[in-house]
Steps between C-alpha positions, in 0.01 A plus 500: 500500500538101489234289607578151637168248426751188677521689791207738513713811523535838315812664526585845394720848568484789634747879562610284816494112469628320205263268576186436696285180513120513508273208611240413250261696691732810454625489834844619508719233665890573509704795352820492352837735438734347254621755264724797601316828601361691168555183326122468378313126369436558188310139432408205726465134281392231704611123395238274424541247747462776751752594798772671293521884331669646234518912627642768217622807638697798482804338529473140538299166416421336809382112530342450839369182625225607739433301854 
């Protein structure tokens, strides 16, 4: 769980979305799939200046610039 004070978002995982955004009223707002299935997030580290993610899984490290 990452939260994003910039952009007034939380962003987290779950078994099926390596990442889902949250409004800051906990609202979820968009889901995403970007690891391979069974490939679980491990970690989620937001960047200060908000809009971009460091995700640990399984598998993979994952740097995702969110819309």
């Amino acid at each position: 769980m990452a939260f994003d004070r910039e952009r007034g978002r939380l962003y987290a995982s779950d078994q099926s979305h390596a990442l889902r955004t949250f409004d800051s009223l906990g609202v979820a707002v968009k889901s995403y799939s970007l690891t391979k299935e069974g490939d679980r997030p491990r970690q989620v580290l937001a960047h200060p200046q908000g809009g971009r993610l460091l995700i640990l899984s399984d598998g993979a490290f994952l740097w995702v610039e969110v819309p």
